[in-house]
N, CA and C atoms of all chains as a GROMACS GRO file, in nm:
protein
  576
    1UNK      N    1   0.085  -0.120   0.000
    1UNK     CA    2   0.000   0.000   0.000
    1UNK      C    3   0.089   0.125   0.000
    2UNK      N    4   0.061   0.259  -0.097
    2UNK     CA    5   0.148   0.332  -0.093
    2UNK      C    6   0.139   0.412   0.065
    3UNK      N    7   0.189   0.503   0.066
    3UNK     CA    8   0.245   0.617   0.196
    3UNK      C    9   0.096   0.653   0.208
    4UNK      N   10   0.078   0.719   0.059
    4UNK     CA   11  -0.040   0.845   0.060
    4UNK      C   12  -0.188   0.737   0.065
    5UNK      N   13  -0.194   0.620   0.034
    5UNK     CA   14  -0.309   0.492   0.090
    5UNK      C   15  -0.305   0.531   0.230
    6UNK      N   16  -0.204   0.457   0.271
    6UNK     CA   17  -0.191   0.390   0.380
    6UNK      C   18  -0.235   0.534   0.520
    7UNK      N   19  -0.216   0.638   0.457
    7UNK     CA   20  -0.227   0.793   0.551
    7UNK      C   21  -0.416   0.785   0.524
    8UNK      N   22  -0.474   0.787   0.435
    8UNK     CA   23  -0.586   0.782   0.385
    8UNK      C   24  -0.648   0.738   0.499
    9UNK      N   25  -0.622   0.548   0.472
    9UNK     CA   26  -0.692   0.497   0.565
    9UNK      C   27  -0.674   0.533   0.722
   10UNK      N   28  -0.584   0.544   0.755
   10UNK     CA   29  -0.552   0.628   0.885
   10UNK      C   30  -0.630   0.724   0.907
   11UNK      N   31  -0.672   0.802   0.868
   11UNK     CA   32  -0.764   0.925   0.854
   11UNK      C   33  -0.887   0.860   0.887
   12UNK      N   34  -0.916   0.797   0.772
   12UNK     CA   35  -1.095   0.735   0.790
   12UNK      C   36  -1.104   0.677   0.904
   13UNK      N   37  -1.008   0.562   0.994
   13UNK     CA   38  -1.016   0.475   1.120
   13UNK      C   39  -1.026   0.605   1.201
   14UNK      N   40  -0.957   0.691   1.190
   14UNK     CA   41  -0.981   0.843   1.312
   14UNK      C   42  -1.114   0.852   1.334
   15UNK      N   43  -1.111   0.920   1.207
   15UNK     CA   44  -1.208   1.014   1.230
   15UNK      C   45  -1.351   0.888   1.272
   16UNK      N   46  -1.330   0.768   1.219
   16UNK     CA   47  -1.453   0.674   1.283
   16UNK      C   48  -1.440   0.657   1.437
   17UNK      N   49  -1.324   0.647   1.485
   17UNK     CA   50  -1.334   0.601   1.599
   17UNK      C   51  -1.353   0.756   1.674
   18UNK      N   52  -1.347   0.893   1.602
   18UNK     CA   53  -1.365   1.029   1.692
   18UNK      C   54  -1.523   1.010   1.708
   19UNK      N   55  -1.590   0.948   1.581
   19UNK     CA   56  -1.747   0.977   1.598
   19UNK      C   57  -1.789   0.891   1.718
   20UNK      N   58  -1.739   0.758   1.707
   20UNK     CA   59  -1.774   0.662   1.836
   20UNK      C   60  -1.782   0.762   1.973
   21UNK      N   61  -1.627   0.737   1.994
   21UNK     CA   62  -1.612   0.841   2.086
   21UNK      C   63  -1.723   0.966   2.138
   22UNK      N   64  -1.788   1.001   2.034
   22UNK     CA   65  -1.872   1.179   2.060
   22UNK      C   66  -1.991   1.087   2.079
   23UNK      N   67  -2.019   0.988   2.039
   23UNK     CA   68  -2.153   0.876   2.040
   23UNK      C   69  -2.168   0.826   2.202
   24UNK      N   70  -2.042   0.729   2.259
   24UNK     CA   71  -2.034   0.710   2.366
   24UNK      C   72  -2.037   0.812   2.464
   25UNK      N   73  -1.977   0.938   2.443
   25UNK     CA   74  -2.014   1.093   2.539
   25UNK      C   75  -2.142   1.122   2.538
   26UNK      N   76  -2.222   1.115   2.436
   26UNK     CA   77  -2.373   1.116   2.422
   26UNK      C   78  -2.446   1.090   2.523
   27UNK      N   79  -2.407   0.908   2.520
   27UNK     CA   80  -2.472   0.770   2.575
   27UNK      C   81  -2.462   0.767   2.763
   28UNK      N   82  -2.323   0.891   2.809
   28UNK     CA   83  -2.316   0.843   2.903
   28UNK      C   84  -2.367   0.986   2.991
   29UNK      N   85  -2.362   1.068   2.903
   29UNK     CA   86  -2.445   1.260   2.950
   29UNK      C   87  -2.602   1.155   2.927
   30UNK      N   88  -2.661   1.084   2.841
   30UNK     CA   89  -2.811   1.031   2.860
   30UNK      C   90  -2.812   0.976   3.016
   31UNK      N   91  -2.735   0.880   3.042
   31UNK     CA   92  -2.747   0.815   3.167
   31UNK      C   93  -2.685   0.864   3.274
   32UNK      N   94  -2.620   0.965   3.250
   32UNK     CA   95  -2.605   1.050   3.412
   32UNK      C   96  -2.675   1.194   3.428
   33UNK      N   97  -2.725   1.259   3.313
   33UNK     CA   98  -2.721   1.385   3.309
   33UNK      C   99  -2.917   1.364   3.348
   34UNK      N  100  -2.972   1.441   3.494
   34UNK     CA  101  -3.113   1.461   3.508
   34UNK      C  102  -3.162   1.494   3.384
   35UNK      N  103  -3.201   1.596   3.292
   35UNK     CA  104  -3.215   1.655   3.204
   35UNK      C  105  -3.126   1.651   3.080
   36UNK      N  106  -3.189   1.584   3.033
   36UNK     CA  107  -3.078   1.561   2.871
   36UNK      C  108  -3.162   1.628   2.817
   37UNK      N  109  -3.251   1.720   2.825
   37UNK     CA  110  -3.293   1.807   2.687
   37UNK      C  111  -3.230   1.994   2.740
   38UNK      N  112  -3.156   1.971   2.851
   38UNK     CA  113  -3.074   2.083   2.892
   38UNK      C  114  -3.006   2.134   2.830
   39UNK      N  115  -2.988   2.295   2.797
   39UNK     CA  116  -2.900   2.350   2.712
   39UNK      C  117  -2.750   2.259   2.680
   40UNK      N  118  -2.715   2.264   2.803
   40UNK     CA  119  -2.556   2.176   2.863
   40UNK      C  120  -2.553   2.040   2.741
   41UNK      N  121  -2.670   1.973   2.761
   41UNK     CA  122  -2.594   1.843   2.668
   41UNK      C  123  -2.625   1.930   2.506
   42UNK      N  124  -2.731   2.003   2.452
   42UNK     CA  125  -2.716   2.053   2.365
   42UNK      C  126  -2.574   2.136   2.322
   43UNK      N  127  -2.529   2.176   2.413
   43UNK     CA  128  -2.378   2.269   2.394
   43UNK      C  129  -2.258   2.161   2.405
   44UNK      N  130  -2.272   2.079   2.484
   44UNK     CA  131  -2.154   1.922   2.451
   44UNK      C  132  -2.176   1.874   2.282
   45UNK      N  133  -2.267   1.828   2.256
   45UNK     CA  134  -2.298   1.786   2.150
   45UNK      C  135  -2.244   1.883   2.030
   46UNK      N  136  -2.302   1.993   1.998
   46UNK     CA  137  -2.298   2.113   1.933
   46UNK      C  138  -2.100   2.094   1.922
   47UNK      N  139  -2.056   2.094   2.050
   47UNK     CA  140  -1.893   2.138   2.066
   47UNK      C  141  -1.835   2.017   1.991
   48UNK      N  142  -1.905   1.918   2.016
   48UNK     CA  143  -1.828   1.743   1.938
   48UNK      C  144  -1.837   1.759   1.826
   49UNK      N  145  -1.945   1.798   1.750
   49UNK     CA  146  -1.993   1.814   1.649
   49UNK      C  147  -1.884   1.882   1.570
   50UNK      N  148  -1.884   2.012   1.629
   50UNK     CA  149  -1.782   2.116   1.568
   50UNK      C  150  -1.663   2.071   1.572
   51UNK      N  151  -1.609   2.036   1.632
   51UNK     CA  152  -1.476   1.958   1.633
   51UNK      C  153  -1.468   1.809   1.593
   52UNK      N  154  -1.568   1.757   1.552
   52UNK     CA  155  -1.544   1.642   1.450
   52UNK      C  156  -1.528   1.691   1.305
   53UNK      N  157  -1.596   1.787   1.287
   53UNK     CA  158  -1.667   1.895   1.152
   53UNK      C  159  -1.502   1.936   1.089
   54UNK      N  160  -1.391   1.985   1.223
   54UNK     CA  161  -1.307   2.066   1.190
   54UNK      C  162  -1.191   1.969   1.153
   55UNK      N  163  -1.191   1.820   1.226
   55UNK     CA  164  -1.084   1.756   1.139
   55UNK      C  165  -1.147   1.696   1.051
   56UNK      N  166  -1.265   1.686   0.978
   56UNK     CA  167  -1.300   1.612   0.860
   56UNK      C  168  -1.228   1.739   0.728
   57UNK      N  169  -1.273   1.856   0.756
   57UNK     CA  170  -1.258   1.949   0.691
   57UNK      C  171  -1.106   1.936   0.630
   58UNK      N  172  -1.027   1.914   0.784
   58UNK     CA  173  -0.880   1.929   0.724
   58UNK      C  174  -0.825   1.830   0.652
   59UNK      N  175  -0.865   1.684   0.696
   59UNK     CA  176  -0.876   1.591   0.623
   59UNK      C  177  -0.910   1.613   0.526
   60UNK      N  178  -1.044   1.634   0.477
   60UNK     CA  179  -1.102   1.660   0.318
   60UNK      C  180  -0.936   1.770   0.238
   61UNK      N  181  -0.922   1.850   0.322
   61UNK     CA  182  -0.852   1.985   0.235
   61UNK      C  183  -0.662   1.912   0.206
   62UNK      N  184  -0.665   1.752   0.280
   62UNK     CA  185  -0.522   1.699   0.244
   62UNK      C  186  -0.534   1.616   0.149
   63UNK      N  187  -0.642   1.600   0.088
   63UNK     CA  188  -0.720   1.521   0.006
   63UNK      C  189  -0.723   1.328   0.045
   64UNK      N  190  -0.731   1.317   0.217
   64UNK     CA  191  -0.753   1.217   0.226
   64UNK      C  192  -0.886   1.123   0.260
   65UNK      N  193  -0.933   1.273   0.266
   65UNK     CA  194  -1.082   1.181   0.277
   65UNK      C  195  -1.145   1.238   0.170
   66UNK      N  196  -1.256   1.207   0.136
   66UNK     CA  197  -1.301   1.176   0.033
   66UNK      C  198  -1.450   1.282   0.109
   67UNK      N  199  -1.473   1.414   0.047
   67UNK     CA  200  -1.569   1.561   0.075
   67UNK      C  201  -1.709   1.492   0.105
   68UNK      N  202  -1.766   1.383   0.019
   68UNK     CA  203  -1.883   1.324   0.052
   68UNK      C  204  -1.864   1.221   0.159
   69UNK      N  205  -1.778   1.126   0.188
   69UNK     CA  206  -1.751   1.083   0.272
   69UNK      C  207  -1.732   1.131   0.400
   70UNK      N  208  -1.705   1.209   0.430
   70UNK     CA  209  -1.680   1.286   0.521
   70UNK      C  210  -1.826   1.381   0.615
   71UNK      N  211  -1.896   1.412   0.482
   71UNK     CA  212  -2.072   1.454   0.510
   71UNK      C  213  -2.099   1.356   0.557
   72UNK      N  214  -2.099   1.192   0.511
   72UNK     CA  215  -2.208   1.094   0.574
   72UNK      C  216  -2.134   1.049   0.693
   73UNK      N  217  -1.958   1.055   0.719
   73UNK     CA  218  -1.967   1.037   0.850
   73UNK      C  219  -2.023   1.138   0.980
   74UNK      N  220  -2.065   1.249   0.950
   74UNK     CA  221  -2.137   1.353   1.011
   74UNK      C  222  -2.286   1.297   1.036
   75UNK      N  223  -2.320   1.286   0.902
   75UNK     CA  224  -2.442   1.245   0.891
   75UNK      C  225  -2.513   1.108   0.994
   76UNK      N  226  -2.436   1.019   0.952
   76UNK     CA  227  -2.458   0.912   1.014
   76UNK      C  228  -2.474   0.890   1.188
   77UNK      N  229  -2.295   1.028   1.208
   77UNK     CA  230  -2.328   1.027   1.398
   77UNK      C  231  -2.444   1.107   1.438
   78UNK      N  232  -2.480   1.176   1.325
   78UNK     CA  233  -2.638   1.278   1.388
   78UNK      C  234  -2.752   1.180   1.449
   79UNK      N  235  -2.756   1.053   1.318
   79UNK     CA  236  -2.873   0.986   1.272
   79UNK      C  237  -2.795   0.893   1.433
   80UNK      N  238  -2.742   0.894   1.469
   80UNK     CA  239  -2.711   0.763   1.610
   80UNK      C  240  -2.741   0.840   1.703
   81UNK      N  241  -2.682   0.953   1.726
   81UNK     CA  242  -2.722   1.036   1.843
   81UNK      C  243  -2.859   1.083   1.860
   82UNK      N  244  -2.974   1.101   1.746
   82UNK     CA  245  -3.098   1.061   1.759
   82UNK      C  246  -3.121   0.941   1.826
   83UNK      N  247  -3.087   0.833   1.748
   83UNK     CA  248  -3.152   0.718   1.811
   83UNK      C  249  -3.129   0.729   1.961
   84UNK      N  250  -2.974   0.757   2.014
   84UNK     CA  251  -2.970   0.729   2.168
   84UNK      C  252  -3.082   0.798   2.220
   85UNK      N  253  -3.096   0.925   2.195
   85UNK     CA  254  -3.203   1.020   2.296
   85UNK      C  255  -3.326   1.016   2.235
   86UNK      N  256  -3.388   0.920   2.138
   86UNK     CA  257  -3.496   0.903   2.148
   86UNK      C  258  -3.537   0.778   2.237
   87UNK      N  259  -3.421   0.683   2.253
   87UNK     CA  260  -3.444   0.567   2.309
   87UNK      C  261  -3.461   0.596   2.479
   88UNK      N  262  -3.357   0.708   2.466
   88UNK     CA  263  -3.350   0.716   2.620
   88UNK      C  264  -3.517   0.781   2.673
   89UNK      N  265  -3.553   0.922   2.579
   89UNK     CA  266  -3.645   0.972   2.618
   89UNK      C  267  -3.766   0.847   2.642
   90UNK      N  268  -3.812   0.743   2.547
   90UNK     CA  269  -3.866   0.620   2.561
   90UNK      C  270  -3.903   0.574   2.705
   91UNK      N  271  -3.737   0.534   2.733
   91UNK     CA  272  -3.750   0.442   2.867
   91UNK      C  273  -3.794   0.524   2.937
   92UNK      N  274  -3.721   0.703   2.956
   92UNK     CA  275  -3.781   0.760   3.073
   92UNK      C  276  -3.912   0.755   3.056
   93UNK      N  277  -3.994   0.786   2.956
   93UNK     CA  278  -4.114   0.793   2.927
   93UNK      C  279  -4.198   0.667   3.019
   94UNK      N  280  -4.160   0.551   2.965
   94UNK     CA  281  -4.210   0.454   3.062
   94UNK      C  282  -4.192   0.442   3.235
   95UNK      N  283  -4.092   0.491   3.276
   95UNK     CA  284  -4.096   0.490   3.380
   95UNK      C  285  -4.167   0.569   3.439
   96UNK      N  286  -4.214   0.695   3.353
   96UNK     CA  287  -4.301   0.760   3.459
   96UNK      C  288  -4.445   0.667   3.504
   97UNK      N  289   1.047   1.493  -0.341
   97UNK     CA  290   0.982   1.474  -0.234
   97UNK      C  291   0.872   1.391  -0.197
   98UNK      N  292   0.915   1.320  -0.083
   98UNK     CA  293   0.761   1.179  -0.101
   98UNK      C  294   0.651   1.245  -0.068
   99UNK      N  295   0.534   1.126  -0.091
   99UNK     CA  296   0.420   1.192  -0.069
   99UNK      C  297   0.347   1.232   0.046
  100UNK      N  298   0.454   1.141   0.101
  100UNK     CA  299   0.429   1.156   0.318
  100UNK      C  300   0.476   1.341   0.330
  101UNK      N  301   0.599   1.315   0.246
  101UNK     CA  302   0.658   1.435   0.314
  101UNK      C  303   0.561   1.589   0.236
  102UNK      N  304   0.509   1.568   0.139
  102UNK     CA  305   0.454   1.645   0.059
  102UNK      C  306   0.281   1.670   0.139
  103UNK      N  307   0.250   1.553   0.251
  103UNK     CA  308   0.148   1.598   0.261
  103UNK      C  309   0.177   1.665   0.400
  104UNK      N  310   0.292   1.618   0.495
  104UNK     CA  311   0.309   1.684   0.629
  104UNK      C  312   0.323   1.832   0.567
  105UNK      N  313   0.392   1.872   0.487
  105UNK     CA  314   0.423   1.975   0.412
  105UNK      C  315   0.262   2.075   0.440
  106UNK      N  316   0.207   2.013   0.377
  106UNK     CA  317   0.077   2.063   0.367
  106UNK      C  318  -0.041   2.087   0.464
  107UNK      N  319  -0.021   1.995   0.552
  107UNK     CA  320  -0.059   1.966   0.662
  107UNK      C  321  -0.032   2.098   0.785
  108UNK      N  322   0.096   2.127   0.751
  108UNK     CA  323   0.150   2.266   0.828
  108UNK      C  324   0.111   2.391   0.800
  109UNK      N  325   0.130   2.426   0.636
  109UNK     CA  326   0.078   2.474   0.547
  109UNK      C  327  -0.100   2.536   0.610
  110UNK      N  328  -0.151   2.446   0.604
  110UNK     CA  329  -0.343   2.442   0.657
  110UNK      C  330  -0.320   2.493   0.798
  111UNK      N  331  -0.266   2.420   0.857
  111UNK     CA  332  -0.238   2.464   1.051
  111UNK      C  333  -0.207   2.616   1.030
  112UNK      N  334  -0.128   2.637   0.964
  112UNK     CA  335  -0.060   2.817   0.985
  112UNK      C  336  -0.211   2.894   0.938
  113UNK      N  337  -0.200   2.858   0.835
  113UNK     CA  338  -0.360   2.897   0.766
  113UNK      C  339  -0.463   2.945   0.876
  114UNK      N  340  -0.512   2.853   0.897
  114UNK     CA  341  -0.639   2.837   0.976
  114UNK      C  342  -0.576   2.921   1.127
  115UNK      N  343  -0.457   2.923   1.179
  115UNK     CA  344  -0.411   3.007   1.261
  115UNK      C  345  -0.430   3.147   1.247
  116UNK      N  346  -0.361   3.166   1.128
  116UNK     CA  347  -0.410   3.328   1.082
  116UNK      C  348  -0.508   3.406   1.075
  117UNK      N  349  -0.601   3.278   1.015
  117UNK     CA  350  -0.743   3.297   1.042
  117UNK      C  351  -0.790   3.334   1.129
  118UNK      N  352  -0.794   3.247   1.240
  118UNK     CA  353  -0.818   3.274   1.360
  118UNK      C  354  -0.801   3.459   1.414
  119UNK      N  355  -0.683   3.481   1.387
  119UNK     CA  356  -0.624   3.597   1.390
  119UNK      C  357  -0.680   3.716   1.371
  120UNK      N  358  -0.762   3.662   1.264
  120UNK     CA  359  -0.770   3.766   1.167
  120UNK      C  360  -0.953   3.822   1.203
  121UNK      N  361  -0.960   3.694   1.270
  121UNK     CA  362  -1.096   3.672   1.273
  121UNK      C  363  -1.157   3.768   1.447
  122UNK      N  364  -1.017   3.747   1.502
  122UNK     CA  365  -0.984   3.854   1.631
  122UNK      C  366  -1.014   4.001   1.636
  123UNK      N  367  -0.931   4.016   1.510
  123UNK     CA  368  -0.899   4.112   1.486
  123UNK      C  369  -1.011   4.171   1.417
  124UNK      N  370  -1.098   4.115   1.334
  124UNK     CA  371  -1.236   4.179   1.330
  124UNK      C  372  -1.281   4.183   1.416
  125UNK      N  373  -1.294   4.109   1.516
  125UNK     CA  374  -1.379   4.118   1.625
  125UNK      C  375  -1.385   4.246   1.735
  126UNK      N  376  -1.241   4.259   1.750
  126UNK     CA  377  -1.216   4.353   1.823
  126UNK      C  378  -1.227   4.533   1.759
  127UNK      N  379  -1.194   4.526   1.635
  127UNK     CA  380  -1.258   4.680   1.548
  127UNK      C  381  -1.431   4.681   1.568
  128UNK      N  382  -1.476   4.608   1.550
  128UNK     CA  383  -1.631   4.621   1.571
  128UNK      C  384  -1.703   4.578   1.706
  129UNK      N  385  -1.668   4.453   1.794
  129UNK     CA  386  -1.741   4.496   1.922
  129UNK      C  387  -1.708   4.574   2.009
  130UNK      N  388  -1.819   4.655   2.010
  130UNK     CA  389  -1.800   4.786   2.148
  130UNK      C  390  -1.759   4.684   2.281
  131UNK      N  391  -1.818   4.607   2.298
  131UNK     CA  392  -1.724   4.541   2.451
  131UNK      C  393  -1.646   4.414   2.392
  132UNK      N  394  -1.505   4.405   2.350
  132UNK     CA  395  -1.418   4.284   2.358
  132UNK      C  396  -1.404   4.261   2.478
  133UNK      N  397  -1.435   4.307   2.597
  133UNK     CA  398  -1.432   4.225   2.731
  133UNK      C  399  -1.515   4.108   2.732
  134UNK      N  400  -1.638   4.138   2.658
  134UNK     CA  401  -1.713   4.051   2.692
  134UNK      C  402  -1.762   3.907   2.648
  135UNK      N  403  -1.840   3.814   2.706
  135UNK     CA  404  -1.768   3.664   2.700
  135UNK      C  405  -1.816   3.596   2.568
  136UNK      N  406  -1.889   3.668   2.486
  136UNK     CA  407  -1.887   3.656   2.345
  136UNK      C  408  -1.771   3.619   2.249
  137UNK      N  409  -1.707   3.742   2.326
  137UNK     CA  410  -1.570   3.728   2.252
  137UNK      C  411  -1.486   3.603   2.273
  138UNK      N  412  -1.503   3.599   2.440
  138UNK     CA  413  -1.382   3.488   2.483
  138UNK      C  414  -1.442   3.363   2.443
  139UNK      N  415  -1.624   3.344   2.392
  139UNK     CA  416  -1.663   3.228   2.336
  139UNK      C  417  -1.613   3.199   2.186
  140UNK      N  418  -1.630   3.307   2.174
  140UNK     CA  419  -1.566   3.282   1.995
  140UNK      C  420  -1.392   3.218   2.005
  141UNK      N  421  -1.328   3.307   2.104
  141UNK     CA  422  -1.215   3.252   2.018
  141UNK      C  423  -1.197   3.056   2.140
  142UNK      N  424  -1.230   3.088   2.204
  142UNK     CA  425  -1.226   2.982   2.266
  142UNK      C  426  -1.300   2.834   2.165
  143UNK      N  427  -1.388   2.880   2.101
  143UNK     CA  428  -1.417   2.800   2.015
  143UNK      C  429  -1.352   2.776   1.895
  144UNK      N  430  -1.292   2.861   1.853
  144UNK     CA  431  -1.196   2.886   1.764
  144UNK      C  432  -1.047   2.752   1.773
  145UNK      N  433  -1.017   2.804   1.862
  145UNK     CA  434  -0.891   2.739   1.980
  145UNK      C  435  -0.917   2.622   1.989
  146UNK      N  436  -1.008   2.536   2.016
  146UNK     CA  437  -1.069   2.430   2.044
  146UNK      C  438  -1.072   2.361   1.899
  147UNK      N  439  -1.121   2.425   1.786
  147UNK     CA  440  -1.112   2.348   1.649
  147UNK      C  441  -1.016   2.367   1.608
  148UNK      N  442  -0.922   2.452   1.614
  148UNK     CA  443  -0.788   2.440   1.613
  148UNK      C  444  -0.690   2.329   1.621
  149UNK      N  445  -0.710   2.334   1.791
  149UNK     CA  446  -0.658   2.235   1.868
  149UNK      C  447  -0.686   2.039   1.805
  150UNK      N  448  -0.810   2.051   1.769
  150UNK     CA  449  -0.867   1.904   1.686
  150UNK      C  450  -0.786   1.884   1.575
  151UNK      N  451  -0.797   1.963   1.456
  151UNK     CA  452  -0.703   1.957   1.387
  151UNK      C  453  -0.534   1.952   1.372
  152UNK      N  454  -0.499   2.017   1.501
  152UNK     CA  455  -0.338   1.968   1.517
  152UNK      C  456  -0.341   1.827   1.559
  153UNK      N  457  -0.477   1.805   1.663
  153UNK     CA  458  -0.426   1.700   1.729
  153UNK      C  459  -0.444   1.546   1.613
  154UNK      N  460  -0.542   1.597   1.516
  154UNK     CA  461  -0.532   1.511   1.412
  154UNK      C  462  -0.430   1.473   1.332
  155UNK      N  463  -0.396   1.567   1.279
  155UNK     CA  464  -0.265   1.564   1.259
  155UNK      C  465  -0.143   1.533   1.317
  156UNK      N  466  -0.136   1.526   1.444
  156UNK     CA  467  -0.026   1.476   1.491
  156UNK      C  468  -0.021   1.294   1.495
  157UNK      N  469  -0.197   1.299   1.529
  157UNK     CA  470  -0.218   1.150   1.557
  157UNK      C  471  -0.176   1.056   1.384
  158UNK      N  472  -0.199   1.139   1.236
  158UNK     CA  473  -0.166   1.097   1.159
  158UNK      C  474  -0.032   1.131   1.112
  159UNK      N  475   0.079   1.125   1.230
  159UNK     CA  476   0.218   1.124   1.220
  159UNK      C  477   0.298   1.262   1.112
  160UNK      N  478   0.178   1.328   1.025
  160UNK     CA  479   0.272   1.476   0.981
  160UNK      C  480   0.296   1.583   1.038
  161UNK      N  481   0.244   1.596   1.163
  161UNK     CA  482   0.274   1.680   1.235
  161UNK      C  483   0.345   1.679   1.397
  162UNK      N  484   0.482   1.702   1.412
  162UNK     CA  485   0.487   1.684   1.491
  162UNK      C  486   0.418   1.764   1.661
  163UNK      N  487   0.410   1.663   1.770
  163UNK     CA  488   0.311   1.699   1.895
  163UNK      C  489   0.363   1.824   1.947
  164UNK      N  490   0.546   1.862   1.932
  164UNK     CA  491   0.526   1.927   2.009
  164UNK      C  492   0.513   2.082   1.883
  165UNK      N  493   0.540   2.072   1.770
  165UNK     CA  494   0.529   2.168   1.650
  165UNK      C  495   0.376   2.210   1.667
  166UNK      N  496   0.297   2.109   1.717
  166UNK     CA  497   0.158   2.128   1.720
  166UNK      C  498   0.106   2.249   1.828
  167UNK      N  499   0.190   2.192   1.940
  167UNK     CA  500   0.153   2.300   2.074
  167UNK      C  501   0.207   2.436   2.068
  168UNK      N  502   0.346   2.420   1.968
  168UNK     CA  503   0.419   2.600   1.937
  168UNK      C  504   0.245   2.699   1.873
  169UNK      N  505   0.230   2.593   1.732
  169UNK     CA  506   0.091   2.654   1.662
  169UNK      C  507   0.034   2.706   1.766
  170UNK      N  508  -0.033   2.661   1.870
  170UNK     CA  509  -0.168   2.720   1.946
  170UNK      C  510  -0.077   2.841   2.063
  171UNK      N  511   0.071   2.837   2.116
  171UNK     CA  512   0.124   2.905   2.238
  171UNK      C  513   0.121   3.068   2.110
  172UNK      N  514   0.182   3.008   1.992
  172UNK     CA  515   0.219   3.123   1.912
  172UNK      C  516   0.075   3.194   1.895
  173UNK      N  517  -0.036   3.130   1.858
  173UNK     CA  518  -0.141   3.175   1.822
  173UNK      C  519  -0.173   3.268   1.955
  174UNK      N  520  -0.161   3.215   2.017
  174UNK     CA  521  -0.279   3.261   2.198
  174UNK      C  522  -0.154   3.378   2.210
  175UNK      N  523  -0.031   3.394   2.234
  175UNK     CA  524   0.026   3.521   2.222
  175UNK      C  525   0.025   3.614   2.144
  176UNK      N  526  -0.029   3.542   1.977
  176UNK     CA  527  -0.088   3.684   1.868
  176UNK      C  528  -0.206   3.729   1.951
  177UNK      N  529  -0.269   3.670   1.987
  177UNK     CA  530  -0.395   3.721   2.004
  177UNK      C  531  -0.420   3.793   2.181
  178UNK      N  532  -0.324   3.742   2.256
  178UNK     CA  533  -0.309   3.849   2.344
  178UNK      C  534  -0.229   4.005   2.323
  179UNK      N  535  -0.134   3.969   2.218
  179UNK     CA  536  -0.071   4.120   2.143
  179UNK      C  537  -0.226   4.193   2.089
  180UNK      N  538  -0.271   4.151   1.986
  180UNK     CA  539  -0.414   4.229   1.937
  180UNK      C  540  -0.482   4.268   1.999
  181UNK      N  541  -0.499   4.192   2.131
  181UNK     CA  542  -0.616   4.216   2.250
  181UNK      C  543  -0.562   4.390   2.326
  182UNK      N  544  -0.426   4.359   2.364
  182UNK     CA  545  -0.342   4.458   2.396
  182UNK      C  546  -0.351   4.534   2.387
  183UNK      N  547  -0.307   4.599   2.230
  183UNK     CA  548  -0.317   4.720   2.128
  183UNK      C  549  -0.439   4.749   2.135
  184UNK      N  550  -0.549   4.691   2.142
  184UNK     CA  551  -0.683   4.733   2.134
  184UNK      C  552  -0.718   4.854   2.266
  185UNK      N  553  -0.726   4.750   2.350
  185UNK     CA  554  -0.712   4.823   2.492
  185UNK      C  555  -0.630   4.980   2.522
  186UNK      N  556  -0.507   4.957   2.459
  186UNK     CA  557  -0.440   5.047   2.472
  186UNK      C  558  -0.520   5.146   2.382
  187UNK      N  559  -0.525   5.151   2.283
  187UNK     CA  560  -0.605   5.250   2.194
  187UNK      C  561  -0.739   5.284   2.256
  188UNK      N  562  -0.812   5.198   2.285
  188UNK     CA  563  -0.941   5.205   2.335
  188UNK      C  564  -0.888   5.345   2.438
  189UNK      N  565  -0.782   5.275   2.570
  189UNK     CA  566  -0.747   5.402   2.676
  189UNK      C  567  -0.711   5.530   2.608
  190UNK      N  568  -0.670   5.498   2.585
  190UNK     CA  569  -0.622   5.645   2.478
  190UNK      C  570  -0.710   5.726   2.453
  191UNK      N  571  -0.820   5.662   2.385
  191UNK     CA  572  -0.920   5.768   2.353
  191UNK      C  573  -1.046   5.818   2.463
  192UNK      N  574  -1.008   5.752   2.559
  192UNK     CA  575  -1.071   5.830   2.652
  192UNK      C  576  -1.080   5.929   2.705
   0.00000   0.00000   0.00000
């Protein structure tokens, strides 16, 4: 695999394992935080976001990731971080 | 020049960039808000600083940048921007 491959894929395993990462911070502000519809987890989120946003960008601009690729890994942690806080809102829901 | 070295190249290249930016982005800030004291300001660049900071640290983690070349970027940056802050102030007194 050349240099400029092999840096590529390095990039994409990042930046996947940064989204996990902002996914699992999500998962664990759902289960400790009273109020998860609180400004606070909106402004955590918002901040992950932006700073996942800012190394895809730089990535995209070394030409190792790939500009659409890079949207759906955005895309995709939006569409998970829904699911957590709808699931969570759910259970609380039932427990009342 | 290899392509490793052609992209750390570049990689530095974007870091200075987006530093300046930052800079520059101060430096509007401070000609037009009537209060740069206030925490608007210190949110902006603090947010600024923070996506900054992602992108070096990306870069370092994909080996073209070195960690500690990474931390000069942000000490150098945060001392431009306490010089600008400075001059402002000072002028501001002045015209009182």
């Amino acid at each position: 695999m050349s240099a400029e491959k092999q840096l590529s894929k390095t990039a994409y395993d990042q930046l996947d394992k940064d989204a996990d990462r902002i996914l699992q911070l999500i998962e664990v502000q759902m289960e400790n935080l009273t109020m998860p519809q609180c400004p606070v987890f909106e402004e955590v989120l918002d901040t992950q976001m932006f700073g996942l946003s800012k190394e895809i960008n730089f990535a995209v601009r070394l030409g190792l990731v790939d500009a659409q690729d890079g949207r759906d890994i955005l895309d995709h942690l939006e569409v998970e971080v829904s699911k957590v806080h709808e699931a969570y809102m759910e259970k609380e829901k039932n427990q009342v």
